[in-house]
C-alpha atoms as one frame of an Amber mdcrd trajectory, in Angstrom:
protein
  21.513 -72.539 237.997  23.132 -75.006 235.664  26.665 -75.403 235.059  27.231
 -73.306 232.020  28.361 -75.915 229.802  25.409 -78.417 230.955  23.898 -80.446
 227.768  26.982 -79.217 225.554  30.319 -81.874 224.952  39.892 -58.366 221.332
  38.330 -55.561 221.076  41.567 -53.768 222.839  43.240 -50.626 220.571  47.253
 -50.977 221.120  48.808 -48.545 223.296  52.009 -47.944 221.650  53.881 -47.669
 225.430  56.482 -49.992 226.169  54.969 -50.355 229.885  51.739 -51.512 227.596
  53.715 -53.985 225.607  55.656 -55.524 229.216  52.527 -55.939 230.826  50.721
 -57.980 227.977  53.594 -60.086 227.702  53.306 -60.907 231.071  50.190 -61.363
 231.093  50.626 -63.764 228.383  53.023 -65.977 230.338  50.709 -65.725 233.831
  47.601 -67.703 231.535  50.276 -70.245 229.956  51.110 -70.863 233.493  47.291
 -71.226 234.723  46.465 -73.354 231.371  48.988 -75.956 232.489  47.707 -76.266
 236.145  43.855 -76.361 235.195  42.371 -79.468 234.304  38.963 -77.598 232.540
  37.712 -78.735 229.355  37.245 -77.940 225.304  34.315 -76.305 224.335  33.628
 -78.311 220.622  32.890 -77.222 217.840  29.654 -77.336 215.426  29.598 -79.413
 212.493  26.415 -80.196 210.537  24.761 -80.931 213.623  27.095 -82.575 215.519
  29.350 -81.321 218.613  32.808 -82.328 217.455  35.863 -81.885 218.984  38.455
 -80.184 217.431  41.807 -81.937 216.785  44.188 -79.058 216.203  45.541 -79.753
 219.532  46.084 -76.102 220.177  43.997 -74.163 222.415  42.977 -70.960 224.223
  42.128 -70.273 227.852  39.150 -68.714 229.081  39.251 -67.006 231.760  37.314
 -65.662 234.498  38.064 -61.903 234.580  36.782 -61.762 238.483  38.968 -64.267
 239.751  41.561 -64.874 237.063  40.839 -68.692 237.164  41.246 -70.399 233.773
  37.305 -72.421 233.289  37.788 -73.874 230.610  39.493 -73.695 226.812  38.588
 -72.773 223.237  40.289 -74.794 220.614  42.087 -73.366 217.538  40.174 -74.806
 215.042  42.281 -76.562 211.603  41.802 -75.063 208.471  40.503 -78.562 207.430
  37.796 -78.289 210.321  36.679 -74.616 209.072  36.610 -76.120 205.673  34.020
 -79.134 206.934  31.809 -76.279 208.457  31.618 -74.437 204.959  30.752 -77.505
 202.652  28.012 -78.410 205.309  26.599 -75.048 205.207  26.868 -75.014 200.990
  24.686 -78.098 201.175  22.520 -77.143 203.969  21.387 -74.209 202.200  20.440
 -75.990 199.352  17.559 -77.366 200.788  16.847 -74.666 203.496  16.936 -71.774
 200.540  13.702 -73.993 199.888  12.196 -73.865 203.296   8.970 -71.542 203.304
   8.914 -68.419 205.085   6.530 -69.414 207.426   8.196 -72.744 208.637  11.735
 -70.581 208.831   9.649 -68.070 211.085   8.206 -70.982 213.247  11.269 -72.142
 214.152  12.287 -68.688 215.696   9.135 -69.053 217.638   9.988 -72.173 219.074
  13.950 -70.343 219.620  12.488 -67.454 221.668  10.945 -70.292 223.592  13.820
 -71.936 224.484  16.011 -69.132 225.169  13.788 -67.867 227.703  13.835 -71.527
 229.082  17.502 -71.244 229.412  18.388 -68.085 230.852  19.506 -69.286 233.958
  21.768 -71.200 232.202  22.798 -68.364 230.021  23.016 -65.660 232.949  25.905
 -68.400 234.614  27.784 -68.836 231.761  28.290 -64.385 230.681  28.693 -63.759
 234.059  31.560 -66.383 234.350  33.199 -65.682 230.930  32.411 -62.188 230.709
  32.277 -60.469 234.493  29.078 -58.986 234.051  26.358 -58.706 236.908  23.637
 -60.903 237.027  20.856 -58.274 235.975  23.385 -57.038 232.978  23.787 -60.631
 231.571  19.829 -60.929 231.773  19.645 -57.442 229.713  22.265 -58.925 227.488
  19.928 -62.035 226.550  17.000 -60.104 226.527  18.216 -57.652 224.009  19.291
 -60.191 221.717  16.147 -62.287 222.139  13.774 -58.738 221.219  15.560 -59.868
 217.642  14.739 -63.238 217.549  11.348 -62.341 218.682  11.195 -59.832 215.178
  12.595 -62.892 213.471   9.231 -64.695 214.119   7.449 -62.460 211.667  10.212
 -61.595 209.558   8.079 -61.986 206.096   6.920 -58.386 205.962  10.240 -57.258
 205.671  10.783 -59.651 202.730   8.448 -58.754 200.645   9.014 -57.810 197.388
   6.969 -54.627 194.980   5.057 -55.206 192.124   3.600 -52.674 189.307   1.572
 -53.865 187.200   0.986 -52.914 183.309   5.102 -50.398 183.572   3.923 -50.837
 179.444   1.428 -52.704 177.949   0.773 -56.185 178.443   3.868 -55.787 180.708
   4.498 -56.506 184.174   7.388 -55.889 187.064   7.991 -57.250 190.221  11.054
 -57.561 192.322  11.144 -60.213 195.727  14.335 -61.246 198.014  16.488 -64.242
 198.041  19.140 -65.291 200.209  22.621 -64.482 199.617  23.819 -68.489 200.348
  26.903 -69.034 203.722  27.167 -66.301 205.729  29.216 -65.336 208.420  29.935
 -63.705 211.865  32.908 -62.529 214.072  31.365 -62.307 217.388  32.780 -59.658
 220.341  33.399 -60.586 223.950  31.273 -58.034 225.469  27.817 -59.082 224.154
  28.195 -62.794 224.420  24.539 -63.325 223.645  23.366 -60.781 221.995  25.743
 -60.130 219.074  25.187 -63.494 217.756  21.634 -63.121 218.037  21.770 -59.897
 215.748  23.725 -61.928 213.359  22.370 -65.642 212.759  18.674 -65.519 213.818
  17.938 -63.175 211.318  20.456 -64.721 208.207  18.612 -67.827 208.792  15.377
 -66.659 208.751  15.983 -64.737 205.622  16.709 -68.527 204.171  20.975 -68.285
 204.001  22.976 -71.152 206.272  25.796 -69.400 208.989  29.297 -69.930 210.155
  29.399 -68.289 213.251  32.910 -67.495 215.001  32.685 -66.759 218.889  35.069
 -64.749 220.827  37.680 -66.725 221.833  36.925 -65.105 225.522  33.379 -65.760
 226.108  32.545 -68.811 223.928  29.802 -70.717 225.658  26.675 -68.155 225.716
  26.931 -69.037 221.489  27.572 -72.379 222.057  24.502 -72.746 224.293  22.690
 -70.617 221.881  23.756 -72.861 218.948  22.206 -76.001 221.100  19.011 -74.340
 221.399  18.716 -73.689 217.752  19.189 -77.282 216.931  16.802 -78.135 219.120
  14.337 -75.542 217.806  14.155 -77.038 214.631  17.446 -75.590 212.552  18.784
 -78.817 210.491  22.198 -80.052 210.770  24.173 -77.456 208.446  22.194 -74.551
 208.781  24.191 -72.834 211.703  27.919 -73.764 212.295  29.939 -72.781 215.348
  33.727 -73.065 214.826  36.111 -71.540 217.701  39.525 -70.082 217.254  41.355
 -66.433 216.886  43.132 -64.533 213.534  43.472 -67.831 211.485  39.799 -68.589
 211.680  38.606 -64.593 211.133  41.151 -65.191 207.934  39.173 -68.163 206.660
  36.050 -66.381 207.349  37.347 -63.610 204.693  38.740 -65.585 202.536  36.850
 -68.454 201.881  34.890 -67.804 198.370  31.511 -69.818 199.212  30.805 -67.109
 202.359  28.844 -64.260 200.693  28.614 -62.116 203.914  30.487 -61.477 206.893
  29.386 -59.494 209.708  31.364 -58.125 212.813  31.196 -56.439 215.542  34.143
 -55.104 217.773  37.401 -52.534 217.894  38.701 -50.670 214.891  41.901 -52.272
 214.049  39.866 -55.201 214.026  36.601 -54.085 212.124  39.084 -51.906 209.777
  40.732 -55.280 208.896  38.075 -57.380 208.198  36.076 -55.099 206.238  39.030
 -54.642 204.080  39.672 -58.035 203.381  36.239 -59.536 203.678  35.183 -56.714
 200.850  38.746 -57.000 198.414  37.453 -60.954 198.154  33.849 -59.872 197.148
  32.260 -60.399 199.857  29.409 -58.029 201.533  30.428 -56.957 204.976  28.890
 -55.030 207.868  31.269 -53.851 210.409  30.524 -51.709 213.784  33.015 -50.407
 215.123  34.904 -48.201 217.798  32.861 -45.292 219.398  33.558 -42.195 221.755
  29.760 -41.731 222.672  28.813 -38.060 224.450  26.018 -36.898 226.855  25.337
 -33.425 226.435  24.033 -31.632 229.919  21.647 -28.545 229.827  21.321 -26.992
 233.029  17.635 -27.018 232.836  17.658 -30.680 232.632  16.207 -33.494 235.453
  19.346 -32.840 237.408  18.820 -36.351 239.639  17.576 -38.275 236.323  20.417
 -36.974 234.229  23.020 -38.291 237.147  21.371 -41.336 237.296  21.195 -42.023
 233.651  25.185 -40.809 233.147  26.355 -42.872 236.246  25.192 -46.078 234.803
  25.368 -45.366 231.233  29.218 -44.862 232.034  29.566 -47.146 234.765  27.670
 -49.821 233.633  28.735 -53.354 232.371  32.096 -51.706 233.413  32.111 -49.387
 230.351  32.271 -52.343 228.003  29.623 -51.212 225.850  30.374 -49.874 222.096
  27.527 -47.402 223.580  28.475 -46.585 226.985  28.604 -42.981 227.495  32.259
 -42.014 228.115  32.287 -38.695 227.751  29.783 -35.739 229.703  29.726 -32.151
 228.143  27.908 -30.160 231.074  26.761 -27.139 229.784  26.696 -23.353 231.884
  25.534 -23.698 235.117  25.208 -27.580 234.905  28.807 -27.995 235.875  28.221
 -27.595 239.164  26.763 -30.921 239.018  30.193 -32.616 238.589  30.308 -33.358
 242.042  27.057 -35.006 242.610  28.055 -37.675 239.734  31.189 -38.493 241.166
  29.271 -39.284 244.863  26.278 -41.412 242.833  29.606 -42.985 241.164  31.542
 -43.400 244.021  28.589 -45.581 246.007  28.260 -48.113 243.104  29.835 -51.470
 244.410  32.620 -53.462 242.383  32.740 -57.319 242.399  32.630 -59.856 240.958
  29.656 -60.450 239.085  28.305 -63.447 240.522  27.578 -61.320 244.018  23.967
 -59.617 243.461  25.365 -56.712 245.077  28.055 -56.321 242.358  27.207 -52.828
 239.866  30.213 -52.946 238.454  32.544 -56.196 237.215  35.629 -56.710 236.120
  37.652 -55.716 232.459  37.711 -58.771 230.513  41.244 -59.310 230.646  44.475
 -58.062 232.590  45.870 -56.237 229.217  42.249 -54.690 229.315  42.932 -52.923
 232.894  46.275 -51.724 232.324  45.781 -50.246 229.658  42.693 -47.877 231.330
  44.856 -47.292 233.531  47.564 -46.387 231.652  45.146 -43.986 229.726  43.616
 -42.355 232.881  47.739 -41.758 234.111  48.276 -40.503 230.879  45.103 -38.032
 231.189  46.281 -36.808 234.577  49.722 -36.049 232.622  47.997 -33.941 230.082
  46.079 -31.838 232.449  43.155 -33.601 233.285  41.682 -33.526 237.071  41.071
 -36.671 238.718  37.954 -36.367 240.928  37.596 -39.662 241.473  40.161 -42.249
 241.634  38.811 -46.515 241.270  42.292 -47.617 240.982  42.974 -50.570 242.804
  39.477 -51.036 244.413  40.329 -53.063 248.259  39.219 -56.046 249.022  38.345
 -57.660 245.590  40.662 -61.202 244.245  44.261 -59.852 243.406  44.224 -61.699
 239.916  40.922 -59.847 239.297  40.705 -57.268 236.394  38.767 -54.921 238.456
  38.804 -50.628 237.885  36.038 -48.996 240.307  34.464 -46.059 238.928  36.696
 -43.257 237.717  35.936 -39.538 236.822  38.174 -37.431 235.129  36.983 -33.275
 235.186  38.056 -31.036 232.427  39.475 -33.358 229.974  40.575 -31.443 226.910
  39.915 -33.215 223.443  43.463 -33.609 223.015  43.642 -36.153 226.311  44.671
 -39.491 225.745  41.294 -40.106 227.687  39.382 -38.239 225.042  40.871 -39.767
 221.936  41.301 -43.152 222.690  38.293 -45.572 223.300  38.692 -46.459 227.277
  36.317 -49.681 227.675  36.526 -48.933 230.664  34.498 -47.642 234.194  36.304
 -44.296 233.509  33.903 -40.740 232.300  35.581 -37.944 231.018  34.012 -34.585
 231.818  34.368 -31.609 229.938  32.977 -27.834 229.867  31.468 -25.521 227.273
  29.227 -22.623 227.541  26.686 -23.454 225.191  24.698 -25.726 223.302  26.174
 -24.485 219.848  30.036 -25.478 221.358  28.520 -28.980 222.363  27.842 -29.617
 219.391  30.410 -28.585 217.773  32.373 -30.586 220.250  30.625 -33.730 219.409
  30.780 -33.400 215.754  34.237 -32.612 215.624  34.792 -36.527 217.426  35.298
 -38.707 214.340  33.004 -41.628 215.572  29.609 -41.420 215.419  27.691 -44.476
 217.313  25.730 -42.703 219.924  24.690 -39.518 221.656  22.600 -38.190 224.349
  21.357 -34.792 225.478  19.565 -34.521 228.840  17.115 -31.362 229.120  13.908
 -29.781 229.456  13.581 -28.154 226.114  11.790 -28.919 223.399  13.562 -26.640
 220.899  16.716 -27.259 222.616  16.436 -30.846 222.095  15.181 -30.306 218.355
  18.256 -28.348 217.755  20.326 -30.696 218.834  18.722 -33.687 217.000  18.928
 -31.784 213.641  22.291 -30.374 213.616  24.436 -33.420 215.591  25.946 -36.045
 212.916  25.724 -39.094 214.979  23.666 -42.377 214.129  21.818 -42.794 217.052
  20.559 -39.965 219.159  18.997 -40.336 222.626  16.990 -37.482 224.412  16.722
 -37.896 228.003  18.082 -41.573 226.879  21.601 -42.504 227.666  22.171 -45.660
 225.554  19.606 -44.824 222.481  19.946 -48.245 221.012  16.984 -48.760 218.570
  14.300 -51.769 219.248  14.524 -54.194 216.518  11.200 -52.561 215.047  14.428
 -50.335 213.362  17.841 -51.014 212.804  21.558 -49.803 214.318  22.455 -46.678
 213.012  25.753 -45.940 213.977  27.954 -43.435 211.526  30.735 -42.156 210.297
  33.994 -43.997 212.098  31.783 -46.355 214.103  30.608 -48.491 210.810  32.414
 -49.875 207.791  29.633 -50.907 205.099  26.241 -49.114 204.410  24.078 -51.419
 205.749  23.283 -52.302 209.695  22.348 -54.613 211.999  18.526 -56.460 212.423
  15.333 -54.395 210.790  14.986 -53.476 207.142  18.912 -53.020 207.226  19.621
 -56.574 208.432  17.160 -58.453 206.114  18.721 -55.880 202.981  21.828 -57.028
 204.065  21.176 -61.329 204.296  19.499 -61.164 200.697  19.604 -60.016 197.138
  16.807 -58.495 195.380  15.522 -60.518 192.163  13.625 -58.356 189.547  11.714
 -59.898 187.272   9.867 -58.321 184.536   7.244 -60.373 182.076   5.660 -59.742
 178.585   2.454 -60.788 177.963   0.966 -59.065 175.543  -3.013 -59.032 174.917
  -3.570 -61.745 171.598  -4.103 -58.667 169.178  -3.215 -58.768 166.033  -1.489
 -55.414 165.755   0.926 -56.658 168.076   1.946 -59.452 165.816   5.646 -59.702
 165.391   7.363 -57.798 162.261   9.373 -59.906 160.308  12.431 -57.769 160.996
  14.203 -57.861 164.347  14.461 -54.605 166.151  17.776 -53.642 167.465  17.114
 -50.327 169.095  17.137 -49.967 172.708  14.063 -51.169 174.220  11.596 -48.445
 176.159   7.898 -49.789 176.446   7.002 -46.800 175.751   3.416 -48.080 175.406
């Protein structure tokens, strides 16, 4: 495995506790005091081609969540270095607008190629930044590269309609063009395979891209930036400049970027969207998400467990489509205890150990505030059946939470309404299907779902009357193939149009519609000598 850098130069909701705020600060002042001590380097910046180092002088540490070790930094990029990304990416498109499809498509070929070269390379560097397992980082790269893999033939999805003789001697047709500089706000908890839902397919659709890591996991993008240069993307085409607020600011601000696209917490997507969209600019935001698994007691009892223990568990519940919360239905809450032993025997670690199934939280503000939540819970009434609190054994200035289940959460907990991130599955109770879903419906988010049972009309019923995006059925994390597009709803998405398919290539380009008169050499469809000034209607 390569060093992660080899080759190469918050998603958090406040808690509004003062025990919250302490902690944060503190944590603040522990990773001043590592950045002094640790001698790691810069990741640069991309600049029409070129890996430049940025000379703000201020930067940010990153740090391993398993060990608390600061690898390396991220720099706070100038305004005047954002602004030398933009003008290369206005004249990059010029002459990549002009690209064919096919040649655009080719280079995605030779992408997928490389990425799959590099995934060794790409495993080290997520499950440094990030804390994920080894087999999680490989599903994170291989979820993003199913994208760049649609990318390769992305023409069918830009083709245009045509109808022929709308009047006589008349003729319509519509095709897509690219919108021009795009960009995208990147999360920490998909280090690969947000950006590869953002700037494989903007490119291929013919605009250029200003892509904006995390500030916590910045070198899966910066490898994946590498490998696009090398797969053929000129100098210009994709930009990579690192930083926090000030450079989301730019990204909504600037007047050249047509697009923005983000994915990560509310207060965060809510922002963006607001001010990417009151400048102009198109914007696709996901979002937050309190994501359900309904239980039918005539359900694969050992399948459902399975599916709910990692679905919850899983990437340490830092998935905008973990499962967090388990209705079990009548007689299926007997089950309750069974999930917490298939819980309880998953191993925490860090996630370079290929025994690890569970990692760390990304940061220390990250833990305390699950923790905080899953106090809070106990407060409200919740019962605590099992406890991963301070899991033995593991680094002290790790961010680790073993696997937590809370039983009989009401939807009133502060573990039901907030958004955990966290190893931590709330379990409630109802009697029947019909309260289930009323349960889920009443939850303003709307990413994902899940029912687990045996019955057909059961599961048709709940299909048809639950208002949630994506719906799995005997699938825990229903996250569409890139044959279709993300469908999250209602307050998990800002902006009407998602992520990859149809919905991604709608959203990288503008429809043109052009409609031509060429009518047959007739003389009684001369011109009359006196203009016409009614409304046109080709009514012929």
């Amino acid at each position: 495995v390569r060093s992660p850098t080899e080759g190469v130069l918050g998603r958090e909701k406040r808690r509004p506790t003062m025990r919250w705020s302490l902690r944060l600060r503190a944590e603040a002042r522990r990773l001043s005091t590592l950045a002094e001590k640790a001698p790691a380097e810069v990741v640069p910046n991309l600049i029409h081609g070129e890996w430049v180092a940025s000379e703000s002088g201020g930067v940010i540490p990153v740090v391993n969540p398993a060990t608390g070790r600061v690898v390396r930094y991220v720099p706070e990029s100038s305004p005047a270095e954002f602004e030398r990304a933009v003008a290369s990416a206005r004249a990059a498109f010029e002459s990549w607008r002009e690209v064919s499809v096919s040649r655009r498509s080719r280079v995605m070929l030779e992408y997928q190629r490389l990425i799959r070269e590099s995934e060794e390379e790409l495993v080290a560097s997520i499950v440094e930044e990030n804390g994920k397992t080894i087999a999680d980082a490989r599903g994170d790269i291989f979820r993003g590269l199913e994208v760049v893999e649609q990318c390769c033939a992305l023409g069918s999805h830009l083709m245009g309609e045509t109808l022929g003789n709308v009047a006589t001697g008349v003729d319509t047709s519509s095709f897509r063009q690219p919108l021009g500089v795009c960009a995208g706000v990147a999360p920490f908890n998909f280090p690969a395979m947000i950006p590869l839902w953002m700037f494989p397919v903007a490119t291929t659709c013919g605009n250029t891209y200003i892509l904006k890591p995390s500030e916590k996991v910045p070198t899966a993008a910066t490898i994946l930036a590498r490998l696009a240069l090398e797969a053929g993307l000129p100098p210009g085409v994709l930009n990579v400049v690192h930083g926090s607020k000030p450079v989301v600011d730019a990204v909504c601000d600037d007047p050249a970027i047509r697009a923005v696209s983000f994915v990560g917490g509310n207060a965060a997507g809510e922002y963006i969207f607001d001010r990417a969209t009151r400048n102009g600019k198109r914007c696709q935001a996901n979002l937050g998400a309190k994501n359900h698994a309904v239980v039918l007691p005539d359900a694969d009892k050992e399948a459902a467990l399975n599916a709910l223990a990692a679905a919850s568990m899983g990437a340490a519940g830092q998935r905008c489509m973990a499962l967090s919360v388990a209705v079990f239905v009548g007689e299926a809450q007997d089950w309750i205890p069974d999930l917490a032993d298939k819980c309880s025997r998953l191993v925490v670690g860090d996630g370079a150990d290929p025994r690890t199934d569970v990692g760390p939280l990304i940061t220390r503000a990250a833990l305390d505030r699950a923790e905080g939540l899953v106090a809070d819970a106990l407060d409200a009434g919740a019962t605590l059946v099992l406890d991963g609190r301070s899991p033995p054994g593991l680094a002290p200035d790790g961010n680790f939470l073993g696997p937590t289940l809370l039983d009989r959460v009401a939807p009133d907990s502060p573990a039901y309404l907030n958004e955990l991130f966290a190893p931590v599955l709330s379990c409630t109770r109802v009697d029947s299907l019909d309260e289930a879903i009323a349960l889920v419906n009443a939850n303003p988010y709307g990413n994902g779902t899940a029912v687990f049972t045996a019955s057909g009309a059961a599961a048709r019923k709940f299909v048809h009357d639950i208002d949630v995006g994506q719906v799995g059925v005997n699938v825990p994390i229903p996250v569409p193939l890139p044959f279709f597009s993300f469908t999250g709803s209602r307050a998990s998405i800002r902006g009407d149009l998602h992520f990859y398919g149809k919905h991604g290539v709608t959203f990288y380009t503008q429809t043109k519609t052009v409609t031509t008169n060429w009518k047959p050499l007739d003389p009684a469809n001369a011109p009359t000598a006196q203009p016409n000034t009614a409304m046109p209607t080709m009514r012929n």
